[in-house]
C-alpha positions as a Markdown table, in Angstrom:
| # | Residue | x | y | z |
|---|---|---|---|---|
| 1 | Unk | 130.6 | 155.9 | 26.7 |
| 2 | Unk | 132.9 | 157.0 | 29.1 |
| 3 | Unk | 132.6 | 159.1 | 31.9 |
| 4 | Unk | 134.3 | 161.7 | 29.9 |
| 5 | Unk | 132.8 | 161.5 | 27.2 |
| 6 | Unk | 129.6 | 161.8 | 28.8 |
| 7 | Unk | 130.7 | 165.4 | 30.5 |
| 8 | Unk | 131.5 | 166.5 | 26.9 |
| 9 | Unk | 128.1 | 165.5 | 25.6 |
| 10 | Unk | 126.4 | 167.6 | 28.3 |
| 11 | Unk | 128.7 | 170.7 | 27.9 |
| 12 | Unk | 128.0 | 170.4 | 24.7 |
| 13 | Unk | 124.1 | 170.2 | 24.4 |
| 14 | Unk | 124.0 | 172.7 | 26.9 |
| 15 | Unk | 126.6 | 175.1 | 24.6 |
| 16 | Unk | 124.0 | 174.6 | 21.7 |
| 17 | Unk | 120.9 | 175.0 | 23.3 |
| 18 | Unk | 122.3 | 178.3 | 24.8 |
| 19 | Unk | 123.7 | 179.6 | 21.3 |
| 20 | Unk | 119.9 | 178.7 | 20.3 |
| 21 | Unk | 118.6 | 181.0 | 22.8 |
| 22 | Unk | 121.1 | 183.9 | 22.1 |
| 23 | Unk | 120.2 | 183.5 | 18.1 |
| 24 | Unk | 116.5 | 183.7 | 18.6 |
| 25 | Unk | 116.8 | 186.9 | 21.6 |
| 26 | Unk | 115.3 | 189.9 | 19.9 |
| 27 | Unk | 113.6 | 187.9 | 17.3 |
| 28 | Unk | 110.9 | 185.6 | 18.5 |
| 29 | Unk | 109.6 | 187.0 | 22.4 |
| 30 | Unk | 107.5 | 183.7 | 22.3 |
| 31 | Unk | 110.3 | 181.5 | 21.4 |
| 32 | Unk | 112.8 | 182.8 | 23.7 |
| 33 | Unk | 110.5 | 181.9 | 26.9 |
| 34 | Unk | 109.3 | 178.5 | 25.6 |
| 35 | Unk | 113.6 | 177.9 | 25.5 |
| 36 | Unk | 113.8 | 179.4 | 29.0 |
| 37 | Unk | 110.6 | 178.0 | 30.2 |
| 38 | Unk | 111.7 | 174.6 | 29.3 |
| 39 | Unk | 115.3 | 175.2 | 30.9 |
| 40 | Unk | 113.6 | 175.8 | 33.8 |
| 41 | Unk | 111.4 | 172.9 | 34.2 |
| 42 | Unk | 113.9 | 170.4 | 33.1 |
| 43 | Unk | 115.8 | 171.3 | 36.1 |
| 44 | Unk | 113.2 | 171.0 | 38.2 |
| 45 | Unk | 112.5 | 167.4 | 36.6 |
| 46 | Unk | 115.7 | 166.4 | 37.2 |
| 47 | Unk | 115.6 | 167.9 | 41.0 |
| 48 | Unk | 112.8 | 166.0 | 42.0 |
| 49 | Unk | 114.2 | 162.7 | 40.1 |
| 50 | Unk | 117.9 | 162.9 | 42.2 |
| 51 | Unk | 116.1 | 162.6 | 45.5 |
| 52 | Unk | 114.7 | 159.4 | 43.5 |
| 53 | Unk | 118.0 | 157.5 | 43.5 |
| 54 | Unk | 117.7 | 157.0 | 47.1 |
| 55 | Unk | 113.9 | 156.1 | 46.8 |
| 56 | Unk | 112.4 | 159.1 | 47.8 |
| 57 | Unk | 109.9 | 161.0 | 46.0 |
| 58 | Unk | 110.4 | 164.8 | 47.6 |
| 59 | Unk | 107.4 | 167.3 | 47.0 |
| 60 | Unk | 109.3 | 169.9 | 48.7 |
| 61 | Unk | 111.1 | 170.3 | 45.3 |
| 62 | Unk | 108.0 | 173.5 | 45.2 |
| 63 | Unk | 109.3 | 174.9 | 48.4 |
| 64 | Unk | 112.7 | 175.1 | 47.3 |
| 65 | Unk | 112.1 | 176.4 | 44.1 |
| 66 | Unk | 110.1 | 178.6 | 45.5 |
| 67 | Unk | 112.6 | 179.6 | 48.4 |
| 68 | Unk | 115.2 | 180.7 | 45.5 |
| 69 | Unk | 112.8 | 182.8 | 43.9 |
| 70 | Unk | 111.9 | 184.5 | 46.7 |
| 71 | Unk | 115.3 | 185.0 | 47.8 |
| 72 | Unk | 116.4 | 186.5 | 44.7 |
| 73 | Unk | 113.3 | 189.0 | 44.5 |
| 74 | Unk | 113.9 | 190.0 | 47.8 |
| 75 | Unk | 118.2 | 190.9 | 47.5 |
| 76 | Unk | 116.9 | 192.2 | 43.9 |
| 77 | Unk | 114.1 | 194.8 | 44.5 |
| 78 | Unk | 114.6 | 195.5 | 48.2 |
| 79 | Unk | 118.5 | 195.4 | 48.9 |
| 80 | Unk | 119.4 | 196.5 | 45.2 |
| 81 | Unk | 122.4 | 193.5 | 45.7 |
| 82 | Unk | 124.2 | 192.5 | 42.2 |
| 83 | Unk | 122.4 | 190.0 | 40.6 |
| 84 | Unk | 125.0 | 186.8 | 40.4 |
| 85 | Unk | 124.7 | 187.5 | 44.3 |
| 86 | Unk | 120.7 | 187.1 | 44.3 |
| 87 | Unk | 121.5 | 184.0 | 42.3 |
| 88 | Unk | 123.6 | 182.7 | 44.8 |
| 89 | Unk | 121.4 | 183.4 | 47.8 |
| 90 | Unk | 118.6 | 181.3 | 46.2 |
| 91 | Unk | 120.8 | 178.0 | 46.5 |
| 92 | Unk | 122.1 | 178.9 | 49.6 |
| 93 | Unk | 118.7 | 179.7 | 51.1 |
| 94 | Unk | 117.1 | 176.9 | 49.6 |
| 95 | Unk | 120.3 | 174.8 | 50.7 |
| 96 | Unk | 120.3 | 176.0 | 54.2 |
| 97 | Unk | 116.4 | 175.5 | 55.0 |
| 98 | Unk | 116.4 | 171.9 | 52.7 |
| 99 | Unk | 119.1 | 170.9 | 55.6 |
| 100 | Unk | 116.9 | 171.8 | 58.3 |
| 101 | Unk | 114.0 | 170.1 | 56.6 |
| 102 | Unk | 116.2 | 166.7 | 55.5 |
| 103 | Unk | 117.4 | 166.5 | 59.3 |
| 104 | Unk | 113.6 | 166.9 | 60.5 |
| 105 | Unk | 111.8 | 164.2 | 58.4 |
| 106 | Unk | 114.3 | 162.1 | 56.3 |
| 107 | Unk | 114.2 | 159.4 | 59.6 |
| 108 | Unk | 110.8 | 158.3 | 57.7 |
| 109 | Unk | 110.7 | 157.3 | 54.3 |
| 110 | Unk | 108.4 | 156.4 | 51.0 |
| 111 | Unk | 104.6 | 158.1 | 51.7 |
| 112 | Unk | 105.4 | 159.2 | 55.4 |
| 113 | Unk | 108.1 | 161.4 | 53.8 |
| 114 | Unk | 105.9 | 162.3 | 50.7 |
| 115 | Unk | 103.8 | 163.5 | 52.6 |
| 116 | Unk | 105.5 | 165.6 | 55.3 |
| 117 | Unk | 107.3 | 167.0 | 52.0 |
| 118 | Unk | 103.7 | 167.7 | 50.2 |
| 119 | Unk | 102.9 | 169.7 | 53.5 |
| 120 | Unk | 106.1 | 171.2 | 53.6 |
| 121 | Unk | 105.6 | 172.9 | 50.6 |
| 122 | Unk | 101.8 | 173.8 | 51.2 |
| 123 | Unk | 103.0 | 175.2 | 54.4 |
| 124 | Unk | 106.1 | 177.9 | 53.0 |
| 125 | Unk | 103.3 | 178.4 | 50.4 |
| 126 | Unk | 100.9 | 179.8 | 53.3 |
| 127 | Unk | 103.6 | 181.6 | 54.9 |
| 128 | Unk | 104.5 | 183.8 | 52.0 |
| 129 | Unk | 100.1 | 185.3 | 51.9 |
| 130 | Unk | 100.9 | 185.9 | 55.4 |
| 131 | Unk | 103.8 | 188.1 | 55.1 |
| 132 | Unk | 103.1 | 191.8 | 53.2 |
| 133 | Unk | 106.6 | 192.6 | 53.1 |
| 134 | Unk | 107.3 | 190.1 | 50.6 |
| 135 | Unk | 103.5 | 191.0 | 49.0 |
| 136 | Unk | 101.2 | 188.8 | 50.7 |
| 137 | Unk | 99.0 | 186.9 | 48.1 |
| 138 | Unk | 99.7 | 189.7 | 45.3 |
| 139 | Unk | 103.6 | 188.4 | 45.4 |
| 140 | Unk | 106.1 | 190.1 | 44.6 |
| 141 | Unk | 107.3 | 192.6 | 41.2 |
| 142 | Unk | 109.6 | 194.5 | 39.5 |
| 143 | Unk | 112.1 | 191.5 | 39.7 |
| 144 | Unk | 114.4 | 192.7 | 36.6 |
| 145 | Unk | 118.1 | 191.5 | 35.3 |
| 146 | Unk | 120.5 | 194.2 | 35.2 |
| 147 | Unk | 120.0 | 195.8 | 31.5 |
| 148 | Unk | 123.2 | 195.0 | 30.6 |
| 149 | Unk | 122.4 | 190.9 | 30.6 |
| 150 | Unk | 118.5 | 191.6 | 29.2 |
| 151 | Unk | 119.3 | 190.7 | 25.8 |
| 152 | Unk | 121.3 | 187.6 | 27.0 |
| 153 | Unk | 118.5 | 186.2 | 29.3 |
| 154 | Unk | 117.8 | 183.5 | 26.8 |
| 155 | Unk | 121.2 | 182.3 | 26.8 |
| 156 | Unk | 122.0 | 182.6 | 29.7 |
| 157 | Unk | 119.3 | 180.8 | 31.5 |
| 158 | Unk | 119.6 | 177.6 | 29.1 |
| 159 | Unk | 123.3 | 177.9 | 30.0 |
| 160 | Unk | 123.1 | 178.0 | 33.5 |
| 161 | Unk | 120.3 | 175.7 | 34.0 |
| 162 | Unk | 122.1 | 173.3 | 31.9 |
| 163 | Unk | 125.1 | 173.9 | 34.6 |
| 164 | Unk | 122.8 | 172.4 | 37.4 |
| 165 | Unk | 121.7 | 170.0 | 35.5 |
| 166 | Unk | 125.3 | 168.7 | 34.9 |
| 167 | Unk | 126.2 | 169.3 | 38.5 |
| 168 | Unk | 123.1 | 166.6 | 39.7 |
| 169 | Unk | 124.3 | 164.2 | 36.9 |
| 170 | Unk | 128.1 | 164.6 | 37.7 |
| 171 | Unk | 127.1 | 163.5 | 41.2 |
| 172 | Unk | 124.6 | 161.0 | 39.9 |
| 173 | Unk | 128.0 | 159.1 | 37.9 |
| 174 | Unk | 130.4 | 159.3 | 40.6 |
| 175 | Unk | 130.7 | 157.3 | 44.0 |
| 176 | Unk | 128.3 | 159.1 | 45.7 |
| 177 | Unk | 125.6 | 158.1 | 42.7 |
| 178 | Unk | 126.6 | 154.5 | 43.0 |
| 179 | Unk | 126.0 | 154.9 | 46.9 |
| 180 | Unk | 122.8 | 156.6 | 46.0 |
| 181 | Unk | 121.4 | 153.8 | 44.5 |
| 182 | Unk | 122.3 | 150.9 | 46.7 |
| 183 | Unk | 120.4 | 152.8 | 49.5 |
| 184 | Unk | 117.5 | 152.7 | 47.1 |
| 185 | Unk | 117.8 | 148.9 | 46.4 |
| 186 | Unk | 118.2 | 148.1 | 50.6 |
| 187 | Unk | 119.7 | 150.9 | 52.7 |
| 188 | Unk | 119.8 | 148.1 | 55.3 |
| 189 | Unk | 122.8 | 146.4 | 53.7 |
| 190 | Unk | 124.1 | 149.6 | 53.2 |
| 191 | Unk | 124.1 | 150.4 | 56.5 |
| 192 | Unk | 126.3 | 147.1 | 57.2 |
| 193 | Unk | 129.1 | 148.4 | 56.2 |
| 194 | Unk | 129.4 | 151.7 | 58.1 |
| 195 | Unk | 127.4 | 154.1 | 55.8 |
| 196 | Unk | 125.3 | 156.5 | 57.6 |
| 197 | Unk | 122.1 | 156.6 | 55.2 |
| 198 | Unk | 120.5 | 159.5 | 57.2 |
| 199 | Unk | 123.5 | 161.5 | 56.0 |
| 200 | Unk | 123.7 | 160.3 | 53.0 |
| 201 | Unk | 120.0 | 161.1 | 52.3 |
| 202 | Unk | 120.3 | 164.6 | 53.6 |
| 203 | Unk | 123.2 | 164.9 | 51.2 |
| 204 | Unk | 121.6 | 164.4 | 48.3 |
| 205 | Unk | 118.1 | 166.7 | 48.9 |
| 206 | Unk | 120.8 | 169.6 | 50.3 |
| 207 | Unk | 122.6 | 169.2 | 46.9 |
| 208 | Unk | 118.9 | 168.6 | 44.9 |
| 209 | Unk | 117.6 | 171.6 | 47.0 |
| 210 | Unk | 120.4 | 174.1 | 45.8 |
| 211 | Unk | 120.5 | 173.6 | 42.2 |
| 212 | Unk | 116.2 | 174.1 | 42.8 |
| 213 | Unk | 117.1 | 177.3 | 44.5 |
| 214 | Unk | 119.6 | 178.7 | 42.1 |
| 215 | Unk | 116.5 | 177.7 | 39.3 |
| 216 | Unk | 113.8 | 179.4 | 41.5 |
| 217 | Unk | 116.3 | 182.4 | 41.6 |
| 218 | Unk | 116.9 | 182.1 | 37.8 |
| 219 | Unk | 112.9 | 181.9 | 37.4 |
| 220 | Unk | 111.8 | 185.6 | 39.4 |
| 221 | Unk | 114.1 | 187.0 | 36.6 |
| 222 | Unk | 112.7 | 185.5 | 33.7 |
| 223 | Unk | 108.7 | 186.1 | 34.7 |
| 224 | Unk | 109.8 | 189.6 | 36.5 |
| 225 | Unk | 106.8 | 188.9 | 39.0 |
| 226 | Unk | 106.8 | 185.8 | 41.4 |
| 227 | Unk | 103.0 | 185.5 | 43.8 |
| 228 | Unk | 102.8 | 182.2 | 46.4 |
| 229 | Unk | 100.5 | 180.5 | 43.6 |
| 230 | Unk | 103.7 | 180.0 | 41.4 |
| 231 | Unk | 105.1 | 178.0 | 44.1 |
| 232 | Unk | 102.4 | 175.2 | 45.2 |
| 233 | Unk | 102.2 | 171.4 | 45.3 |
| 234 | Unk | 101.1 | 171.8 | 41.1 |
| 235 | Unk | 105.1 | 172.9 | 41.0 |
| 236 | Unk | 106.9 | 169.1 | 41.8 |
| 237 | Unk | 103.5 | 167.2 | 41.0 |
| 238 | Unk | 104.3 | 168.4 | 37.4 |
| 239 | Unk | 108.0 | 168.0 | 37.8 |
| 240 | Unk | 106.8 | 164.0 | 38.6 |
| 241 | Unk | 104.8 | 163.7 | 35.5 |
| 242 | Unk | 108.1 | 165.0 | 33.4 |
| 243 | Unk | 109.8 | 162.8 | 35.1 |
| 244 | Unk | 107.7 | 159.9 | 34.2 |
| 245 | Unk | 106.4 | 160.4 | 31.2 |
| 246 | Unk | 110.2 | 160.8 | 30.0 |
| 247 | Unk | 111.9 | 158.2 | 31.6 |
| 248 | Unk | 113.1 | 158.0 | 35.4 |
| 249 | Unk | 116.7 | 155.6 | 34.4 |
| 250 | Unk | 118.3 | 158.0 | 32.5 |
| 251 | Unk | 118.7 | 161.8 | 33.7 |
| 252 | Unk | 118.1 | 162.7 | 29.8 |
| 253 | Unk | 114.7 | 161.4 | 30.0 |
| 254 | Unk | 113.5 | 163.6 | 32.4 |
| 255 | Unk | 115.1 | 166.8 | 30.2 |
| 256 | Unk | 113.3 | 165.0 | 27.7 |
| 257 | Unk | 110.0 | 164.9 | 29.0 |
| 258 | Unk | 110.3 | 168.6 | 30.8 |
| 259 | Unk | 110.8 | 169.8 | 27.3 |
| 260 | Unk | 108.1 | 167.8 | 25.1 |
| 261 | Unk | 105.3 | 168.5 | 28.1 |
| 262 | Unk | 106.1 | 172.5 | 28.3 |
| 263 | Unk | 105.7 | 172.6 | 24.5 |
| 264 | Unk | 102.6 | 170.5 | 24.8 |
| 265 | Unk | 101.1 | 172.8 | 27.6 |
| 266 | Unk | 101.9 | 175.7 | 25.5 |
| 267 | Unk | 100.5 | 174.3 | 22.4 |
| 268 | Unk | 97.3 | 173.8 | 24.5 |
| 269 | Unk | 97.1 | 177.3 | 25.9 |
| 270 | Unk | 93.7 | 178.5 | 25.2 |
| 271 | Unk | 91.7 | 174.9 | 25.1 |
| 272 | Unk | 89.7 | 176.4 | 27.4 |
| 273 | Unk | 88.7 | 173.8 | 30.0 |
| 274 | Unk | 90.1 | 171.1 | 27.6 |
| 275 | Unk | 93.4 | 172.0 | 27.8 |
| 276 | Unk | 93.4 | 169.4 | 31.5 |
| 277 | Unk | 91.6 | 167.2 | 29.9 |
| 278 | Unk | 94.4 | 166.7 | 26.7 |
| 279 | Unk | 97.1 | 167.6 | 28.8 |
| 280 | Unk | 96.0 | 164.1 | 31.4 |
| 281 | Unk | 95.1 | 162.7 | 28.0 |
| 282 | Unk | 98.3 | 162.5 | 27.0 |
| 283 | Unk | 100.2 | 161.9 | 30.2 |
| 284 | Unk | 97.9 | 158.6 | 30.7 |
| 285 | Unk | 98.5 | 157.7 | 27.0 |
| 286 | Unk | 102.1 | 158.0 | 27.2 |
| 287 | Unk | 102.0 | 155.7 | 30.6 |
| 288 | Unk | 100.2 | 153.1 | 29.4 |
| 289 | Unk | 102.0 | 152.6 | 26.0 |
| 290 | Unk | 105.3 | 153.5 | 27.2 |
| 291 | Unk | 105.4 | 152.5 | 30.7 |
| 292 | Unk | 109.5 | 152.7 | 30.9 |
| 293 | Unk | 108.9 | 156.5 | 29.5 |
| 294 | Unk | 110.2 | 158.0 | 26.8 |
| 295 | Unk | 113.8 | 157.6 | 26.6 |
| 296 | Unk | 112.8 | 153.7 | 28.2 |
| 297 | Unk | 110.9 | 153.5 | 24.9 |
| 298 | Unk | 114.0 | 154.9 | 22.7 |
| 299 | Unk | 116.7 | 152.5 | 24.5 |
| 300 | Unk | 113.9 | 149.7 | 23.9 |
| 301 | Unk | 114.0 | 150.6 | 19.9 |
| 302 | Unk | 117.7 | 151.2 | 19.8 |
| 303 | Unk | 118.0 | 147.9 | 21.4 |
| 304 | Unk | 115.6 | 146.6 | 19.0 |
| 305 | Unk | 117.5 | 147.8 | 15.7 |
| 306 | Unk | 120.8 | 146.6 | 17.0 |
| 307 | Unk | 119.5 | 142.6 | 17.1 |
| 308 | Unk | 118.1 | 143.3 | 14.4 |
| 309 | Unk | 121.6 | 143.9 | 12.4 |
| 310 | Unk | 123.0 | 141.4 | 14.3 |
């Protein structure tokens, strides 16, 4: 498939799944925030897998997200600023504090970084229960879309998530992408020939870390109410397991698995105290018999089928 072809293919799922949303808004409440729910955390699967490509796993994925939200509750409810702006100053928050943070820890790398990124997040998380004028530990409400876009919501957040999404990928297939990876193989050799992999690195979380904070902008107007416990170390940990569990080669397979795992989390709602116990049921059970994830396991059968005729 060409590179073409492949931008067509995403503009067109994501046209779909948005005409979905607008055909079920005003008839299914439930059905329209399972769409936008899963939107939501497909982006943030695909977020935490594009640090990936240069072999870092980035926990801080919570802090942006988190940043974006924040950002957009407060130009919404306290500076009464248009709401495509409070969009925008998610991923330019998140953006401009992800740079500070890259340029900070990205000189270590694999659990050092991790780590310092699992703090990170921990840390912004504290800071917002310190601070009453963003609502201490009660967070923040009242976060609405102008009434004007409320019946569009459904759309409009598959749309625009699916916009991100493209954005990462578009990245992921060009140059930069291929770059991207050959720091992940060695960043040694890529360093041979002239490459600065420091700024390379930062590059890609500053670009992973606005299309979080535009999400985590996106998300305060979906759930109307945002607190600090929205926004902890559960955030990317979860992001990981979609990640996983649907397949970290191909950027469908973490859409894939952010999609099947909200539904199953849903479906679990009121298990009581079983609902961890299935939901880490199936997360190991999926691991084990499909190590490769998912869409791995799809390619694998695809693969299969085609000797098969052969």
């Amino acid at each position: 498939m060409t590179g073409t072809n492949r931008i067509g293919w995403f503009f067109t799922a994501a046209a779909v799944a948005g005409l979905l949303g607008y055909t079920v808004a005003g008839e299914d409440e439930y059905t329209q925030h399972l769409l936008m729910w899963s939107a939501l955390n497909a982006v943030l699967a695909v977020g935490l897998r594009f640090m990936l490509l240069v072999g870092e796993t980035n926990i801080a994925t919570g802090a942006f997200y988190g940043l974006g939200a924040y950002a957009a509750a407060v130009i919404s409810t306290k500076w009464n600023l248009p709401f495509p702006l409070a969009l925008l100053a998610g991923g330019v928050l998140a953006l401009g504090i992800g740079a500070v943070f890259g340029a900070i820890t990205l000189r270590t790398k694999g659990p050092y970084f991790m780590l310092i990124s699992f703090a990170f997040t921990e840390v912004v998380r504290l800071i917002y229960t310190r601070i009453e004028w963003l609502g201490g530990n009660s967070g923040m409400i009242g976060i609405f879309p102008p009434v004007v876009l409320d019946p569009w919501m459904p759309a409009l957040t598959i749309l625009l998530c699916g916009a991100l999404i493209l954005l990462m990928y578009l990245c992921e297939a060009s140059n930069l992408g291929r770059i991207f990876k050959a720091i992940e193989n060695n960043d040694a050799i890529v360093e041979t020939v002239g490459i600065d992999v420091m700024h390379i690195k930062l590059l890609c979380l500053v670009i992973a870390a606005f299309a979080l904070g535009v999400a985590g902008a996106t998300h305060a107007f979906v759930y109307n109410v945002i607190s600090p416990g929205d926004f902890s170390y559960l955030v990317p940990v979860f992001a990981l397991a979609y990640v996983k569990i649907g397949g970290d080669n191909h950027v469908a397979g973490s859409i894939l698995g952010a999609v099947l795992l909200t539904v199953l989390g849903q479906a679990l709602q009121g298990a009581g105290a079983l609902q961890h116990i299935l939901f880490g049921g199936a997360i190991i059970a999926s691991m084990l018999i499909l190590p490769g994830g998912i869409w791995g396991g799809v390619g694998r059968l695809f693969s299969w089928a085609r000797g098969g005729r052969s």
